[in-house]
Chimera marker file (.cmm) of the C-alpha trace (Angstrom):
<marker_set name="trace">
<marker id="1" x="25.711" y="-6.401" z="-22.570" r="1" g="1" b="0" radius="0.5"/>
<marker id="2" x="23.843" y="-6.420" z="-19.130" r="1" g="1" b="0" radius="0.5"/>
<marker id="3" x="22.748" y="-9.761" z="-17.449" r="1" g="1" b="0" radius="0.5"/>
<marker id="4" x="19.095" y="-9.751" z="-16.800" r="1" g="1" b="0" radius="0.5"/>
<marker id="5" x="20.115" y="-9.340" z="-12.967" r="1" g="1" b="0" radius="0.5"/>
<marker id="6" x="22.126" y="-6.188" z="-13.525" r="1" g="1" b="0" radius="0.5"/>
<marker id="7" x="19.152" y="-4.965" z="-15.470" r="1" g="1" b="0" radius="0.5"/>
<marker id="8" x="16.878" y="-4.549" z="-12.882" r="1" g="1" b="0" radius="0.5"/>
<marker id="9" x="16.141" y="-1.183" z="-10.664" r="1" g="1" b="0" radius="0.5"/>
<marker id="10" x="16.843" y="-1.391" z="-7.149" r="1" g="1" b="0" radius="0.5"/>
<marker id="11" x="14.003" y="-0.217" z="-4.838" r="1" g="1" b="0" radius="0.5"/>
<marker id="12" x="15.551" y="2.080" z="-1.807" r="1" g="1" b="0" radius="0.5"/>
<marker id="13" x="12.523" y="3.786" z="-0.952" r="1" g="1" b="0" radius="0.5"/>
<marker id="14" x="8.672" y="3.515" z="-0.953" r="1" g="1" b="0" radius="0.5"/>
<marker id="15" x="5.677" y="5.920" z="-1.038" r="1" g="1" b="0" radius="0.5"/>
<marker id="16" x="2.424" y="4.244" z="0.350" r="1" g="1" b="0" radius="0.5"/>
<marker id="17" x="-0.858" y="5.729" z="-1.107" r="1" g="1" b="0" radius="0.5"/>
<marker id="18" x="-3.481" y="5.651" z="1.788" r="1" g="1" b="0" radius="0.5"/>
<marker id="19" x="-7.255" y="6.595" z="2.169" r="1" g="1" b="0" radius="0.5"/>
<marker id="20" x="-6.997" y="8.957" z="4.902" r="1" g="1" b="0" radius="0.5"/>
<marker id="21" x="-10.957" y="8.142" z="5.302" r="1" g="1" b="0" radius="0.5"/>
<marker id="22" x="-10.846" y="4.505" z="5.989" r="1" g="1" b="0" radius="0.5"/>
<marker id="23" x="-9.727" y="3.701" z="9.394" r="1" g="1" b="0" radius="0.5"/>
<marker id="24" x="-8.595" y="0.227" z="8.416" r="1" g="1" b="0" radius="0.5"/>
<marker id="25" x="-6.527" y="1.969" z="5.590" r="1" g="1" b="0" radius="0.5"/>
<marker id="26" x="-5.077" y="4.385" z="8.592" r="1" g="1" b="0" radius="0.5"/>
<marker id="27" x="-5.204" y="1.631" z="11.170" r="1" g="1" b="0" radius="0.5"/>
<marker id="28" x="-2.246" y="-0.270" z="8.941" r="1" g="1" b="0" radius="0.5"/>
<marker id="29" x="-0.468" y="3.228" z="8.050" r="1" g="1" b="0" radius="0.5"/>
<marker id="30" x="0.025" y="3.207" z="12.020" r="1" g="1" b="0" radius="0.5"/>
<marker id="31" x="1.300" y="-0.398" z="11.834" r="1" g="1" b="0" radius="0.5"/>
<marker id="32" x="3.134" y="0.302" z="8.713" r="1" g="1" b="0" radius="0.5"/>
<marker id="33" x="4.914" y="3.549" z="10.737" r="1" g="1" b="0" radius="0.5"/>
<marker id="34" x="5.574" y="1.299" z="13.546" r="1" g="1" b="0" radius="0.5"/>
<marker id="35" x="7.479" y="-1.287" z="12.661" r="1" g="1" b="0" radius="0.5"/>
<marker id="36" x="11.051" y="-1.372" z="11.532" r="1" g="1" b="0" radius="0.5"/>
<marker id="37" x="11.871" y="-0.822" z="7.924" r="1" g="1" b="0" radius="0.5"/>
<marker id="38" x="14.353" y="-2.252" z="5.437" r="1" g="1" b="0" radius="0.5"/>
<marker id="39" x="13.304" y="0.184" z="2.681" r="1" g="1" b="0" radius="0.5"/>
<marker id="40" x="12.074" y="3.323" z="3.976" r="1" g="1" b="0" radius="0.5"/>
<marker id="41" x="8.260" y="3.603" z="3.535" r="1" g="1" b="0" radius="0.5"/>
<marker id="42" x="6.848" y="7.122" z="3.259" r="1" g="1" b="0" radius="0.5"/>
<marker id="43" x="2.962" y="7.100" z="3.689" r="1" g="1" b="0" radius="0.5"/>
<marker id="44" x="0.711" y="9.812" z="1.902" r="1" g="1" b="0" radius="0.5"/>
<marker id="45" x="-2.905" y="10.335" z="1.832" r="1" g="1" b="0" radius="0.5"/>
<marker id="46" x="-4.162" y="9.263" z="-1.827" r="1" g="1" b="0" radius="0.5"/>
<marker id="47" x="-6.006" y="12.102" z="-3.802" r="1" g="1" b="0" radius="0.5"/>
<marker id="48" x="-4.306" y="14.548" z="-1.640" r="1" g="1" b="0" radius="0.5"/>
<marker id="49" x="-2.061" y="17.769" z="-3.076" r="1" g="1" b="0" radius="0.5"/>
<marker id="50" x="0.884" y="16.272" z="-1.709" r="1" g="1" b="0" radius="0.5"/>
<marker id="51" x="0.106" y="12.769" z="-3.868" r="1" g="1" b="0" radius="0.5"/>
<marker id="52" x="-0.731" y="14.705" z="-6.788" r="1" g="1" b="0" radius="0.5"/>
<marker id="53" x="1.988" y="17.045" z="-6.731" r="1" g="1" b="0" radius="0.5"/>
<marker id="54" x="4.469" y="14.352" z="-6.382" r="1" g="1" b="0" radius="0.5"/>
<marker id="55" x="2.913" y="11.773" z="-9.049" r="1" g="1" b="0" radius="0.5"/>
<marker id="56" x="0.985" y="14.019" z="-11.095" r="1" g="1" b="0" radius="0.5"/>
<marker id="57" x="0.602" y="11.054" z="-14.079" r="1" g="1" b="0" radius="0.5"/>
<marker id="58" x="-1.216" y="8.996" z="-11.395" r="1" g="1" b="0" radius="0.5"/>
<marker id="59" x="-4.913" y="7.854" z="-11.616" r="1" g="1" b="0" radius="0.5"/>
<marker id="60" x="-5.795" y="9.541" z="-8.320" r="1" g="1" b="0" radius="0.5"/>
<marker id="61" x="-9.385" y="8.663" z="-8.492" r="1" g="1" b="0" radius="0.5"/>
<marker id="62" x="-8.340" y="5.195" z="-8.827" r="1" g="1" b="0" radius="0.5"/>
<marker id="63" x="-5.974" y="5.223" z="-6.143" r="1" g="1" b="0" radius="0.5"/>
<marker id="64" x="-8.484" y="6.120" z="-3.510" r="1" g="1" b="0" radius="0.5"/>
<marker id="65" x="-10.126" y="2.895" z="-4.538" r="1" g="1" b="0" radius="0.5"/>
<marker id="66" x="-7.151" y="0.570" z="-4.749" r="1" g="1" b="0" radius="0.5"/>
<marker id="67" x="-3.630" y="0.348" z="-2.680" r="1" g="1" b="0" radius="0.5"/>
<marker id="68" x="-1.076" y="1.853" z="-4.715" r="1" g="1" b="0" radius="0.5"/>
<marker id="69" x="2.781" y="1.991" z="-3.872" r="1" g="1" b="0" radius="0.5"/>
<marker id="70" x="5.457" y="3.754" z="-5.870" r="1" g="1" b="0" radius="0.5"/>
<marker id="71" x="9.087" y="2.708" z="-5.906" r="1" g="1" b="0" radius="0.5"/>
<marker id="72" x="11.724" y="5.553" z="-6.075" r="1" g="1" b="0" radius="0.5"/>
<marker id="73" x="12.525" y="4.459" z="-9.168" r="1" g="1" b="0" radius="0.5"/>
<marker id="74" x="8.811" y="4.853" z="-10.568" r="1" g="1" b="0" radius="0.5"/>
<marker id="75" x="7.849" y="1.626" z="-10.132" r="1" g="1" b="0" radius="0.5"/>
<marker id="76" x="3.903" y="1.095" z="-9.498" r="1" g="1" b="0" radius="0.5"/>
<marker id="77" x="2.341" y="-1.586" z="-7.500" r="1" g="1" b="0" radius="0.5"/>
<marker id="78" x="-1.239" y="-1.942" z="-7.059" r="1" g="1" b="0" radius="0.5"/>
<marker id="79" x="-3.780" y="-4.157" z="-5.172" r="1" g="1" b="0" radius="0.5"/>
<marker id="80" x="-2.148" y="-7.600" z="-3.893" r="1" g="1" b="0" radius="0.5"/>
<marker id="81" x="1.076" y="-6.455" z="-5.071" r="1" g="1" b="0" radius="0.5"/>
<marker id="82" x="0.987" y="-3.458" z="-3.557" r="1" g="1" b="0" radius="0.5"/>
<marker id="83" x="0.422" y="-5.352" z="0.307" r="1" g="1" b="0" radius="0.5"/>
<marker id="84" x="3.412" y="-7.777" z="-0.551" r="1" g="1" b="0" radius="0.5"/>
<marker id="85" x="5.889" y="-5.042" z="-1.573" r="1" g="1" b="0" radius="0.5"/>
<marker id="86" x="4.541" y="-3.509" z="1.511" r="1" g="1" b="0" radius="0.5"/>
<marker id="87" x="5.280" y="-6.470" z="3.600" r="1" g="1" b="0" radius="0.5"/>
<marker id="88" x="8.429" y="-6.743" z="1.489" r="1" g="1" b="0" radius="0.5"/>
<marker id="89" x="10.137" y="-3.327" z="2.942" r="1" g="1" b="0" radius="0.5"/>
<marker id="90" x="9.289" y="-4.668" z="6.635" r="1" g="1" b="0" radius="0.5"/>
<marker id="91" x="12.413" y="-6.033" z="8.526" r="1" g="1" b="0" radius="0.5"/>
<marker id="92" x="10.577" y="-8.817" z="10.443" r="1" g="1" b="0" radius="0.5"/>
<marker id="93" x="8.203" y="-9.475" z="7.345" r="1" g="1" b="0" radius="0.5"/>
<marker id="94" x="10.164" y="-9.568" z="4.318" r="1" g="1" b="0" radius="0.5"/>
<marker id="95" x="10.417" y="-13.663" z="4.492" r="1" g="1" b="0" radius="0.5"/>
<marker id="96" x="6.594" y="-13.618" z="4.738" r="1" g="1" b="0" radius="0.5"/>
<marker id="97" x="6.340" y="-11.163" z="1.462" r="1" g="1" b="0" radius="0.5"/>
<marker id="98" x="8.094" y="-14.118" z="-0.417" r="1" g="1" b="0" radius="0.5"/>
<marker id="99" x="5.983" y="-16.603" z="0.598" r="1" g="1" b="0" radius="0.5"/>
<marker id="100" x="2.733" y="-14.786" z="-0.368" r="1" g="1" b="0" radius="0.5"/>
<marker id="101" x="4.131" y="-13.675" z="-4.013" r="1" g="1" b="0" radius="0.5"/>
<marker id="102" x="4.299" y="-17.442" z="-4.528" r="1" g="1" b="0" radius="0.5"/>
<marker id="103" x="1.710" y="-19.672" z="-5.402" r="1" g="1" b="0" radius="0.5"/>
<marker id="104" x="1.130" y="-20.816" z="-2.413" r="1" g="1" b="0" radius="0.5"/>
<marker id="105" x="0.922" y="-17.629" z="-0.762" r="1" g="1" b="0" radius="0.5"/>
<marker id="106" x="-1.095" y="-16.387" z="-3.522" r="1" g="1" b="0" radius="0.5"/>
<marker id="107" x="-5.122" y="-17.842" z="-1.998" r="1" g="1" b="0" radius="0.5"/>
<marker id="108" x="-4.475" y="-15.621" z="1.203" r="1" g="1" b="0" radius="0.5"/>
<marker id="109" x="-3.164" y="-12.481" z="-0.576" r="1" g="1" b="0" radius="0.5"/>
<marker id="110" x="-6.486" y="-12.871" z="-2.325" r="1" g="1" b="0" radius="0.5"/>
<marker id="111" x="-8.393" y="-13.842" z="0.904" r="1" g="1" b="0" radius="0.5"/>
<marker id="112" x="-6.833" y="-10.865" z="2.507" r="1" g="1" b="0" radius="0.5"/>
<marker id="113" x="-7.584" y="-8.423" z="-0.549" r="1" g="1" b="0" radius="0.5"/>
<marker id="114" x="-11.175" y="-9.569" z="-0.736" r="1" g="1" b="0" radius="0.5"/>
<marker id="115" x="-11.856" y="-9.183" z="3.221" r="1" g="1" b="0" radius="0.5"/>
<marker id="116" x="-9.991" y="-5.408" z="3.221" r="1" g="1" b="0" radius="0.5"/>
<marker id="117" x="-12.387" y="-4.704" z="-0.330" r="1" g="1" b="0" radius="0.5"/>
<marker id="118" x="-15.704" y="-5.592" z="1.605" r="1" g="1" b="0" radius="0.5"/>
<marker id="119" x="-14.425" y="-3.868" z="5.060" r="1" g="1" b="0" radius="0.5"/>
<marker id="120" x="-13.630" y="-0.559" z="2.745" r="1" g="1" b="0" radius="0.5"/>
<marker id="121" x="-17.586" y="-1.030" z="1.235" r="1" g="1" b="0" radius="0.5"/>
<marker id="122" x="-19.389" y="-1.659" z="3.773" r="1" g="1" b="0" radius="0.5"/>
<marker id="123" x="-17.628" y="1.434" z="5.048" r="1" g="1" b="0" radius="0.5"/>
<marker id="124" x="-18.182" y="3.509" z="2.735" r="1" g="1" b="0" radius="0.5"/>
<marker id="125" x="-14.300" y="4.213" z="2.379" r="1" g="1" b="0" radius="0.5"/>
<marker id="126" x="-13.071" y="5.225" z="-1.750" r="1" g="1" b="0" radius="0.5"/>
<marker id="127" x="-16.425" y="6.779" z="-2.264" r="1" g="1" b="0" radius="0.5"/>
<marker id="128" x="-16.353" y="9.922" z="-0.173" r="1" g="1" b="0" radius="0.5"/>
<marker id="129" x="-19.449" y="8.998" z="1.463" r="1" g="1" b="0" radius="0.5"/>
<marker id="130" x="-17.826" y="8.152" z="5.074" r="1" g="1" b="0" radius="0.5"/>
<marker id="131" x="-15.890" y="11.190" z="6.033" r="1" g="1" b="0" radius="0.5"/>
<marker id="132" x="-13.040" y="10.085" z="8.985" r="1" g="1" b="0" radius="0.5"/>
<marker id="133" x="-13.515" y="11.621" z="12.290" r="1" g="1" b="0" radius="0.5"/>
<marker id="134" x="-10.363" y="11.490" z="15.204" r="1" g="1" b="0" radius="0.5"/>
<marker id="135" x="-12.277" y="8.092" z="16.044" r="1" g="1" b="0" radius="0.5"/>
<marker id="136" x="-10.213" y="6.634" z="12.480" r="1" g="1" b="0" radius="0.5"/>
<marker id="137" x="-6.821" y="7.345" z="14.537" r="1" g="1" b="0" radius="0.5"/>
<marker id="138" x="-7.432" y="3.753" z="16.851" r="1" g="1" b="0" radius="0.5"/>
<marker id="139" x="-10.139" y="1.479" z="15.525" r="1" g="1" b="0" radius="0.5"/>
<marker id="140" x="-11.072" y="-1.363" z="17.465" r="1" g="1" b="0" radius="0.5"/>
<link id1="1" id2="2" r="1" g="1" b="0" radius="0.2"/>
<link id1="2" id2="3" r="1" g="1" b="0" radius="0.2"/>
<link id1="3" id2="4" r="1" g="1" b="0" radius="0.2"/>
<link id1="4" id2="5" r="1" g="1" b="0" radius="0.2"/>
<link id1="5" id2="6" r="1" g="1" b="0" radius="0.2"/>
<link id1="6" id2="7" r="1" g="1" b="0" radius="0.2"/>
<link id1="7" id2="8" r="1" g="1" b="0" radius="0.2"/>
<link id1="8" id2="9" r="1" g="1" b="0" radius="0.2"/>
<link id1="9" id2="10" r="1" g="1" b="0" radius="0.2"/>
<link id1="10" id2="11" r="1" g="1" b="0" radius="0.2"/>
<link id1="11" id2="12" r="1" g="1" b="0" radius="0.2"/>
<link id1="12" id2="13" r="1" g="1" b="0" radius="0.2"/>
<link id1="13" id2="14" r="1" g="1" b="0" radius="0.2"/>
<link id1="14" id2="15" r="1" g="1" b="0" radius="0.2"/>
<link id1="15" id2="16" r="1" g="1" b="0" radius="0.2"/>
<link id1="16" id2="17" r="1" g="1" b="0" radius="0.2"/>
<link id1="17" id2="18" r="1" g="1" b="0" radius="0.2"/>
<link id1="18" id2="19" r="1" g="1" b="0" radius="0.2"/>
<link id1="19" id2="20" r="1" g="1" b="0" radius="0.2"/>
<link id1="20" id2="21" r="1" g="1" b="0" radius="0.2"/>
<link id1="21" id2="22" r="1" g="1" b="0" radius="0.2"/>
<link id1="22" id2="23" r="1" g="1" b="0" radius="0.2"/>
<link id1="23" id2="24" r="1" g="1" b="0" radius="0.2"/>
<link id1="24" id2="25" r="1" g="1" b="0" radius="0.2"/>
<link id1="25" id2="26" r="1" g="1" b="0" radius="0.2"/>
<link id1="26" id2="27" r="1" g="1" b="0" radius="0.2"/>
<link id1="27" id2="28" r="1" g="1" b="0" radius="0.2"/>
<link id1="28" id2="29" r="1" g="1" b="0" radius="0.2"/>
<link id1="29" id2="30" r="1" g="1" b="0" radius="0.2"/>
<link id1="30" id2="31" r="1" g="1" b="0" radius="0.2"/>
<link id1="31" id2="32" r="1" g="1" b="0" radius="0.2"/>
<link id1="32" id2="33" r="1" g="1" b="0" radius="0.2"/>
<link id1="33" id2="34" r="1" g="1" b="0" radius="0.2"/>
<link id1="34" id2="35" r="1" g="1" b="0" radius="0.2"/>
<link id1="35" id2="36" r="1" g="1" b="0" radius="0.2"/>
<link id1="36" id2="37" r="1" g="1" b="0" radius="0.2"/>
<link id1="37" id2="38" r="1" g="1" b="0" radius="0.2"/>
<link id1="38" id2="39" r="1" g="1" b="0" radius="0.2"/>
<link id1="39" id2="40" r="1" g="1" b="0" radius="0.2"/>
<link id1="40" id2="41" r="1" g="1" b="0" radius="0.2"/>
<link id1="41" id2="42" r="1" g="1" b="0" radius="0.2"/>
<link id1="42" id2="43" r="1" g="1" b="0" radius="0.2"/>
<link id1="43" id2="44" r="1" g="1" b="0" radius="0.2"/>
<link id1="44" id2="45" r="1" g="1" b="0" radius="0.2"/>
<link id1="45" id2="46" r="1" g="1" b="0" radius="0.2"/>
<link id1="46" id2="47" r="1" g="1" b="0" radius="0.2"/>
<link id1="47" id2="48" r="1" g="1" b="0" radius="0.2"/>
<link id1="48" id2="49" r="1" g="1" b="0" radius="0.2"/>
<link id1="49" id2="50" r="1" g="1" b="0" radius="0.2"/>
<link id1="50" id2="51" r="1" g="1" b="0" radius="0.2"/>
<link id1="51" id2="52" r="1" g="1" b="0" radius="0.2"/>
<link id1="52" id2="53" r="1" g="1" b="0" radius="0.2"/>
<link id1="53" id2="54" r="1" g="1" b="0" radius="0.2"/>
<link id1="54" id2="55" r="1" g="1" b="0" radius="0.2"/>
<link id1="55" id2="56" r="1" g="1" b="0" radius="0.2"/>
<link id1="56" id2="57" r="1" g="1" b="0" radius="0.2"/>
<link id1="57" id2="58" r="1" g="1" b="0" radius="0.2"/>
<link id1="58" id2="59" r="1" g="1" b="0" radius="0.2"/>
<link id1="59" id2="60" r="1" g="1" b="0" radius="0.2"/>
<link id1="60" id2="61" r="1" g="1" b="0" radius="0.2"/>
<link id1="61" id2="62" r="1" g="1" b="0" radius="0.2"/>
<link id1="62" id2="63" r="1" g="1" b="0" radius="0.2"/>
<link id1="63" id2="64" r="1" g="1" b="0" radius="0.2"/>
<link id1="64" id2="65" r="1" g="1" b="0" radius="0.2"/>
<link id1="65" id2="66" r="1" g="1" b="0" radius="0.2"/>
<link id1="66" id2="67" r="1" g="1" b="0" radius="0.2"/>
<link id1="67" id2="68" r="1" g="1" b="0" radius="0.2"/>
<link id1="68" id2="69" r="1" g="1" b="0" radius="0.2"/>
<link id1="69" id2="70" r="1" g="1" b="0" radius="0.2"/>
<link id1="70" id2="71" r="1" g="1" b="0" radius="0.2"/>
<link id1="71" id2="72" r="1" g="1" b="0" radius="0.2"/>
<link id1="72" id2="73" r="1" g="1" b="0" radius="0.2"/>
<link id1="73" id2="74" r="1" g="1" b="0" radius="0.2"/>
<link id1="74" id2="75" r="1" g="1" b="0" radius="0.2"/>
<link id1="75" id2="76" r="1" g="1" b="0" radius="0.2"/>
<link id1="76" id2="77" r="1" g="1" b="0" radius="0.2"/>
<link id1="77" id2="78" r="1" g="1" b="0" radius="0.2"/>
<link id1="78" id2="79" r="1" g="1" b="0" radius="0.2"/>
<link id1="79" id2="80" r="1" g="1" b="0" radius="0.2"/>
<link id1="80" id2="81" r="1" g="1" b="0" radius="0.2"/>
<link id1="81" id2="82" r="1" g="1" b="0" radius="0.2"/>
<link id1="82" id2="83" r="1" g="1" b="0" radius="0.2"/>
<link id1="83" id2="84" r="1" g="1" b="0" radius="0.2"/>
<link id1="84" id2="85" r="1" g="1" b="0" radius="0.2"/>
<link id1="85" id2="86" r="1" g="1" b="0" radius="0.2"/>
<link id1="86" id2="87" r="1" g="1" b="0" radius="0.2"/>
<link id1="87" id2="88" r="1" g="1" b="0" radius="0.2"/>
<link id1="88" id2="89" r="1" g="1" b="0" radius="0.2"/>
<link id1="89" id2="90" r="1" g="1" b="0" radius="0.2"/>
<link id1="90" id2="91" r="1" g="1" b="0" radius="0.2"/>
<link id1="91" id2="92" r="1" g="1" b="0" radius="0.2"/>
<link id1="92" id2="93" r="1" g="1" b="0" radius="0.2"/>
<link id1="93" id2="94" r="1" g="1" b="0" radius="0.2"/>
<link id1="94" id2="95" r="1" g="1" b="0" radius="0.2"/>
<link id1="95" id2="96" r="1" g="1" b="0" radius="0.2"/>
<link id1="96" id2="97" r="1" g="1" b="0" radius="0.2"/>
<link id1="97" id2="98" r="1" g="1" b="0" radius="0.2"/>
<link id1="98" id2="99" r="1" g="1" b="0" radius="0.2"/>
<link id1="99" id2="100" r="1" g="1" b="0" radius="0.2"/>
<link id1="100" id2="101" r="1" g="1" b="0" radius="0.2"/>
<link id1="101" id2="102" r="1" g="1" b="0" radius="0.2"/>
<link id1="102" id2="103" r="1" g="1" b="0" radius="0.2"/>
<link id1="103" id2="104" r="1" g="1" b="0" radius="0.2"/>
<link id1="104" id2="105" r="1" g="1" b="0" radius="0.2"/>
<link id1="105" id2="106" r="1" g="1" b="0" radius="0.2"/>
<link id1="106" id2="107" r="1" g="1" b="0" radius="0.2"/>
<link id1="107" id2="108" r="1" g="1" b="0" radius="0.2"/>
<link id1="108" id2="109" r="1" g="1" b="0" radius="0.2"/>
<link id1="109" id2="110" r="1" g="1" b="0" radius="0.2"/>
<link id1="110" id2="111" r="1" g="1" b="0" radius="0.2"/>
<link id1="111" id2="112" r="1" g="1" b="0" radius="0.2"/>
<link id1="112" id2="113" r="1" g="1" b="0" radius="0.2"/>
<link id1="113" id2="114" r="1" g="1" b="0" radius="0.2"/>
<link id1="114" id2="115" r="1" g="1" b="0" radius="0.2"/>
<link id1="115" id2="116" r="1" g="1" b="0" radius="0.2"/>
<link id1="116" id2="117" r="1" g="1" b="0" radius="0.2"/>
<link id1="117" id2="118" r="1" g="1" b="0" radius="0.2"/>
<link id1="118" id2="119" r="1" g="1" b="0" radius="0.2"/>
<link id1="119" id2="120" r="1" g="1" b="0" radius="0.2"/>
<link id1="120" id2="121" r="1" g="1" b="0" radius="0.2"/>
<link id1="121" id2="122" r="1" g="1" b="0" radius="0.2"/>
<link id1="122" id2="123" r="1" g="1" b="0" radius="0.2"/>
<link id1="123" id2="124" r="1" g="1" b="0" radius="0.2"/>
<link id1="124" id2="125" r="1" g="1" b="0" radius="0.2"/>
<link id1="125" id2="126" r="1" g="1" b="0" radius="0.2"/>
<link id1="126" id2="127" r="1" g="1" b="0" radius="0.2"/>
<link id1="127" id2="128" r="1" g="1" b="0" radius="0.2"/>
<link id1="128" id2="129" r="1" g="1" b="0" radius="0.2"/>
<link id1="129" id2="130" r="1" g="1" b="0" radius="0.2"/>
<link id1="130" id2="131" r="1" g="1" b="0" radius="0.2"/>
<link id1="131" id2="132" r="1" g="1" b="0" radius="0.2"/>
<link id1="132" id2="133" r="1" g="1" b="0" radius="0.2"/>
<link id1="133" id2="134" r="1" g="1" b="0" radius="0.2"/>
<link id1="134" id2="135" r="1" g="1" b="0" radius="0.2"/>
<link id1="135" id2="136" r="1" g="1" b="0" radius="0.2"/>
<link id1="136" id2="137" r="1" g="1" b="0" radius="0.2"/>
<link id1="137" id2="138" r="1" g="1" b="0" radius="0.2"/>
<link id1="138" id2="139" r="1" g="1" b="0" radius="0.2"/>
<link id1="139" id2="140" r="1" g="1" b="0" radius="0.2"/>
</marker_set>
């Protein structure tokens, strides 16, 4: 019989699920590219062919609305989970990850979430009603 720790499912690789028409949401795939990785992080546009050919039981329409990040192993993290599992793969960020996925963490994750939702509205990102231009590429 397995112990509960030789039960679980390793995570070796991740595939980030992006709005290609936010340029916050392209703004942090640029970060996310940038910095060094201990699980390799592979960053797709959400609601794209390539995301719908490689997770075709997805909920692509909500995807565009919410963060989502598979594990290799078919694992699916969404919203707040989704940014610490992010933060999680991250070499110089993984200690941070834990923090937030405690209870402590847990009022900034939602601080954090809440600010990114309102950004993405007032944007008009998710909706299809703010098309990205080559300006998304280096906001600010």
């Amino acid at each position: 019989m397995a112990t509960p720790h030789e039960q679980r499912t390793p995570v070796t690789s991740l595939t980030v699920l992006y709005d290609a028409n936010c340029s916050l949401c392209v703004h942090l795939r640029h970060w996310l590219k940038g910095q060094p990785q201990l699980v390799p992080l592979y960053l797709v546009p959400a609601g794209s062919d390539q995301a719908r050919q490689l997770f075709p039981e997805l909920d692509h329409a909500r995807t565009m609305r919410e963060i989502t990040v598979i594990g290799d192993q078919g694992q699916i993290y969404s919203g707040s989970a989704a940014w610490i599992i992010c933060l999680w793969a991250l070499a110089e960020h993984r200690p941070k990850a834990h923090w937030l996925a405690t209870p402590s963490g847990a009022p900034f994750v939602r601080g954090t979430m809440l600010a990114a939702a309102k950004y993405r509205e007032l944007s008009g990102a998710g909706t299809g009603q703010a098309p990205c231009d080559d300006q998304c590429e280096s906001p600010g």
